[in-house]
C-alpha positions in Angstrom: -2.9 80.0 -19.3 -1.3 78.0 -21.9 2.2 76.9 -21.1 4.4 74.2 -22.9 7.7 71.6 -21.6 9.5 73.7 -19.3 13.0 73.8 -20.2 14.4 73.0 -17.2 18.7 74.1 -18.3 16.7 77.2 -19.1 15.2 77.8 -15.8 18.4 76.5 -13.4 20.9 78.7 -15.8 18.5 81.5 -14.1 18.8 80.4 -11.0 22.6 80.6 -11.6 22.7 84.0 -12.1 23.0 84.4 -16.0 19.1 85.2 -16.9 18.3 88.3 -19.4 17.4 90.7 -16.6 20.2 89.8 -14.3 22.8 92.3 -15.2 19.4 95.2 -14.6 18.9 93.6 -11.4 21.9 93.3 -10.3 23.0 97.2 -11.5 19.5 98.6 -10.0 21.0 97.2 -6.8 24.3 98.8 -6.4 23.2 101.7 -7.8 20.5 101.6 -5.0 23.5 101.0 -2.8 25.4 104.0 -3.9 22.1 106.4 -3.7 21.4 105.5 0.1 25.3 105.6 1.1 24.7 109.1 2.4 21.5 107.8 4.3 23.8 105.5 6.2 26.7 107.7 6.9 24.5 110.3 8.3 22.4 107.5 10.8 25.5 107.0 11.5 26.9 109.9 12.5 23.3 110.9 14.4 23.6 107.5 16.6 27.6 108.8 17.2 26.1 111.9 17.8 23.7 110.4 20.1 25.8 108.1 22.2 28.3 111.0 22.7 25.3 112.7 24.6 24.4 110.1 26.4 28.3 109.5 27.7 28.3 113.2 29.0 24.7 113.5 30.4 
C-alpha cells in the first residue's frame, strides 16, 4: 500500500458526522427502519397475542 500524511481535520470531520457517504448511510438506515416497521408491529402483536393466551389458559 502506498499511503501519504493523514489529514487528520479530514479524518475527525468524519468522525463528526459530515463525511461524503454520511447522508447514504444515514438514509439507508431510516429507510431500513421504515421497511421492518411492519416486522415490529406484527412481533408485536404475536407476543400480545401470546400473553393473552397464556392469561386465559
Amino acid at each position: 500500500y502506498e499511503h501519504g500524511p493523514i489529514n487528520w481535520e479530514e479524518f475527525f470531520d468524519v468522525i463528526k458526522g459530515n463525511g461524503p457517504c454520511n447522508a447514504n448511510r444515514l438514509k439507508a438506515r431510516v429507510d431500513a427502519d421504515k421497511n421492518g416497521a411492519w416486522v415490529r408491529e406484527a412481533a408485536s402483536a404475536y407476543a400480545a397475542k401470546r400473553a393473552k393466551e397464556r392469561l386465559v389458559a
